[in-house]
N, C-alpha and C positions, 0 to 999 in steps of 0.2 A: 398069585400075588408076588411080585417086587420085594426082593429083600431090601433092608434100608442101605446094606453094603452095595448092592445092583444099582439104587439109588444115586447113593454118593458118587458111585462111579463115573456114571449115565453123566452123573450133574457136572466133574471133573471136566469129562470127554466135550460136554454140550464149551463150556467158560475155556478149553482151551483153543479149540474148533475157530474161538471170537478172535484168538489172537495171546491172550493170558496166559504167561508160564506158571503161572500157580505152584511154586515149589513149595514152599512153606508154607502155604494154606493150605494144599494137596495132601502132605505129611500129617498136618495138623488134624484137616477133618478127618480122616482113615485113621488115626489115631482113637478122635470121637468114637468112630465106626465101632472100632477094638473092645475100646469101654461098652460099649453099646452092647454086645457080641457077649460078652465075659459077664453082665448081668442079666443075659437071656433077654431083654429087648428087642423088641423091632421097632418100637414107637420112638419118637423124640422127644423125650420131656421135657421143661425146663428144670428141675429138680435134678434131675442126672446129668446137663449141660455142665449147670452153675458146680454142681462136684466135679466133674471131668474136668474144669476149666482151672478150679482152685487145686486140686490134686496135684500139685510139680513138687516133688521132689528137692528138683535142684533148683528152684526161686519161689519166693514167699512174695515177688512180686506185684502191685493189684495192676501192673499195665501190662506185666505178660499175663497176668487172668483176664484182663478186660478182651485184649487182642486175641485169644485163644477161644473167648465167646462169643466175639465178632464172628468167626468163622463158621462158628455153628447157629447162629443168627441168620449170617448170608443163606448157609443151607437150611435153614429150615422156611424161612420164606420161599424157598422156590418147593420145598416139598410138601407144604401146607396143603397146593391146587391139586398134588397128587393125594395123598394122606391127609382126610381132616382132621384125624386124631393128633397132629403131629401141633406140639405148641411150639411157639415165638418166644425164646427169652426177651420180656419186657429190655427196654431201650434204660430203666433205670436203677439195673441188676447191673451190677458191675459197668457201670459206666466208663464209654473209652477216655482213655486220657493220653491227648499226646504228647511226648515225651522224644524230644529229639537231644542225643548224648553228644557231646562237646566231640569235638573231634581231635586227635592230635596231631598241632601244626610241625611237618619236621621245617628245620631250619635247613638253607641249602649246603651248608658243613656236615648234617645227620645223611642228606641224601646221598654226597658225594663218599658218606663213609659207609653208609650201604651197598654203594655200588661196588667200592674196592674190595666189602667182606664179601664177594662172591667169590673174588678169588681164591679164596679158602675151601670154592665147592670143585668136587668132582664126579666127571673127568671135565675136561674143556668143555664142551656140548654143554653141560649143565650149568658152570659159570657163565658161557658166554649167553644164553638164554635166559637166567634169571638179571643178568647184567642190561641186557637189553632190554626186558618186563617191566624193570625199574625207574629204567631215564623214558620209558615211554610214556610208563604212566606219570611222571613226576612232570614230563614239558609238554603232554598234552588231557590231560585230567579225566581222563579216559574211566571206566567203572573197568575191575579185572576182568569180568567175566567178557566185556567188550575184547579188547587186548587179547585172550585165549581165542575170540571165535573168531579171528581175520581170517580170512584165506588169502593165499599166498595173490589172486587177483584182486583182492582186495589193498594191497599197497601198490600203487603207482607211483615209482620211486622217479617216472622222469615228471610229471607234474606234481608231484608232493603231497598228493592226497590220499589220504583215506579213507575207503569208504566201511562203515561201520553198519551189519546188519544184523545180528547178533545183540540188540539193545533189551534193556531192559522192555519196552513197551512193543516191542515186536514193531518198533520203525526201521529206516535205515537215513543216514545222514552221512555227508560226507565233509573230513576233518582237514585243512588243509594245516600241514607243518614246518617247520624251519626249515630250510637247507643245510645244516647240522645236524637234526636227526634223521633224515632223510640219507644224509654220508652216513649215519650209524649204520640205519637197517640195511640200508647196503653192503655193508661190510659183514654185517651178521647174516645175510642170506648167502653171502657167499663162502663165507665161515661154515656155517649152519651145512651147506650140501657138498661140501667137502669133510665135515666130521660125521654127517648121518648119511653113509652109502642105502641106505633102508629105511627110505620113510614111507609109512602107513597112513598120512593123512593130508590135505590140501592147507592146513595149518599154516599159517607164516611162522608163530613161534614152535618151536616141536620139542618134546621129552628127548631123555638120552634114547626109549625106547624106538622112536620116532613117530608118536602117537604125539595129537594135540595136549598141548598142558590142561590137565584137570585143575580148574579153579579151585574145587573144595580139597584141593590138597597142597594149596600157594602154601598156606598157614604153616604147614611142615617144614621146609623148607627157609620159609621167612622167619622165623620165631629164633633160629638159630642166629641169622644172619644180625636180629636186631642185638643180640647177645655179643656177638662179634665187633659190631660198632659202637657198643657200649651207648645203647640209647636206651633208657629206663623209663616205662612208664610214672608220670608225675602222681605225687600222691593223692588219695584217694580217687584215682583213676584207672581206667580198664587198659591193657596193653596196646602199644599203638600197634595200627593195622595196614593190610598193605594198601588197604582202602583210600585210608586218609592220607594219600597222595593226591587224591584224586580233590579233598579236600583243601592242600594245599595249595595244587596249583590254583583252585578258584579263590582264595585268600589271597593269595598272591599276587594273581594279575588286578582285582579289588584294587588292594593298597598301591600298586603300580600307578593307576590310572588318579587314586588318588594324592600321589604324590607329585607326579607331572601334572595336576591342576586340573586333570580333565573333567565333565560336566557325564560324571557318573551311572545319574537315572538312567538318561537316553542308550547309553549302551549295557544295561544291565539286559534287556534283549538276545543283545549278540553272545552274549556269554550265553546266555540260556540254549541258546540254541547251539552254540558249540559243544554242552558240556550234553546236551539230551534233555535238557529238562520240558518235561511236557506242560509243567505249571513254574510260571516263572517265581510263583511260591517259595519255591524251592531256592531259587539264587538269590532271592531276597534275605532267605534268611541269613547267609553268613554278612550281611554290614549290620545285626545282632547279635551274631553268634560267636564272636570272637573278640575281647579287649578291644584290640589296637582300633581293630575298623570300627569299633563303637565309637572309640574317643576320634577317629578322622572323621567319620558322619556330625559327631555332635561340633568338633570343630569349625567346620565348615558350615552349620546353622549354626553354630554365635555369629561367626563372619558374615552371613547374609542377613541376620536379623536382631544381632548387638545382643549383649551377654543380658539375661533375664534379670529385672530387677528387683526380683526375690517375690514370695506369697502375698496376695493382697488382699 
């Protein structure tokens, strides 16, 4: 008989096979597993779920518990068909709740002073890499871990395109950019293979090592730099990230389009598709998710349909 750890594995292997990077779902159920392992289980409870899920330490959160039982919900419905002992935490046990956090919009004074604190880093190689990291993702709203997987055929610096495979959803798309950035990363590949006589990887951006840049390790680096610029998270807010560039630029080009009068809805599309999003869900929600473009959205219906004349 199947351990439940052979199980979860099996089930990892089956969901990634589909296309699914499952990184934090992956961690999370093998985590379960752990729990599981450490009270002599092999069964799935829901009783030892619902504790596994509330047991963090570091958050008393109910949306990191609701999320973290989602995960062993997913896996225990596929391992129901193999194990019948195996229960389904009910649907109204920690019920999910979504919860999507404000993002921090930098202003393009915070970016341009981000960019200058690299100079601060060494040797060159590593300024001029995190220098580039930064206006890439700030003029084309790229996710980091996009930006870390280019390969070096991946930028077509005489058509201007990039092609992005390395996405979140295991697609690929291709980005088309300014001729201004386009003069950067030119500059910076040739920068780049004149300061790394030993590169190890097909990377467009590379470490001083000459290894691809490790995403989970931007934060290191970056954390200092926002120090440098003197950009403070706002209060009772989480530290801004290198993420929410990625947020900015779609904020950004938003309030552009609404500022030159353009007729918004119909190309909420094209952004979708520039920035990755598989459900246009997603781009809809920043003309909610931020003041200003609230108050442009609402502007724009009083103007089409005259200011509301109150409760009737």
């Amino acid at each position: 008989m199947s351990t439940i750890r052979e199980r979860a594995e099996e089930y990892l292997a089956m969901r990634r096979a589909l296309g699914f990077s499952l990184t934090t779902f992956g961690r999370r159920l093998m985590s379960f597993v752990g729990y599981l392992e450490a009270r002599g289980s092999n069964v799935l409870a829901t009783e030892l779920a619902v504790s596994w899920a509330t047991e963090t330490p570091r958050s008393t959160d109910e949306v990191t518990w609701s999320r973290r039982l989602m995960v062993v919900r997913s896996f225990a419905r596929h391992l129901q068909a193999l194990d019948p002992a195996t229960e389904i935490p009910p649907e109204d046990i920690l019920p999910h709740h979504y919860r999507r956090v404000t993002p921090y919009l930098y202003t393009s004074t915070e970016i341009s002073a981000l960019m200058n604190a690299t100079d601060g880093l060494r040797p060159p190689l590593r300024a001029l890499t995190y220098r580039t990291l930064i206006g890439l993702l700030a003029t084309t709203g790229m996710r980091t871990g996009e930006a870390c997987g280019l390969d070096r055929p991946d930028v077509d610096l005489d058509d201007g395109i990039l092609t992005i495979r390395a996405t979140k959803y295991q697609k690929y798309r291709r980005v088309p950019v300014h001729p201004s950035t386009v003069a950067v990363l030119r500059d910076y590949a040739a920068a780049r293979d004149r300061l790394c006589r030993s590169v190890n990887t097909p990377a467009f951006l590379v470490s001083t090592r000459g290894t691809r840049l490790d995403r989970g390790n931007l934060k290191y680096t970056f954390h200092p730099l926002l120090e440098a610029a003197n950009i403070r998270p706002l209060p009772g807010r989480r530290r801004p990230r290198l993420h929410d560039l990625r947020h900015t630029f779609a904020v950004s080009t938003l309030l552009d389009w609404y500022r030159d009068g353009e007729d918004v809805q119909p190309r909420l599309p094209l952004l979708s598709t520039y920035l990755g999003h598989v459900d246009p869900k997603a781009t809809y929600w920043y003309l909610t998710g931020t003041p200003e473009l609230l108050a442009r959205v609402s502007a724009r219906l009083d103007a089409a349909f005259g200011e509301p004349s109150g409760p009737s």
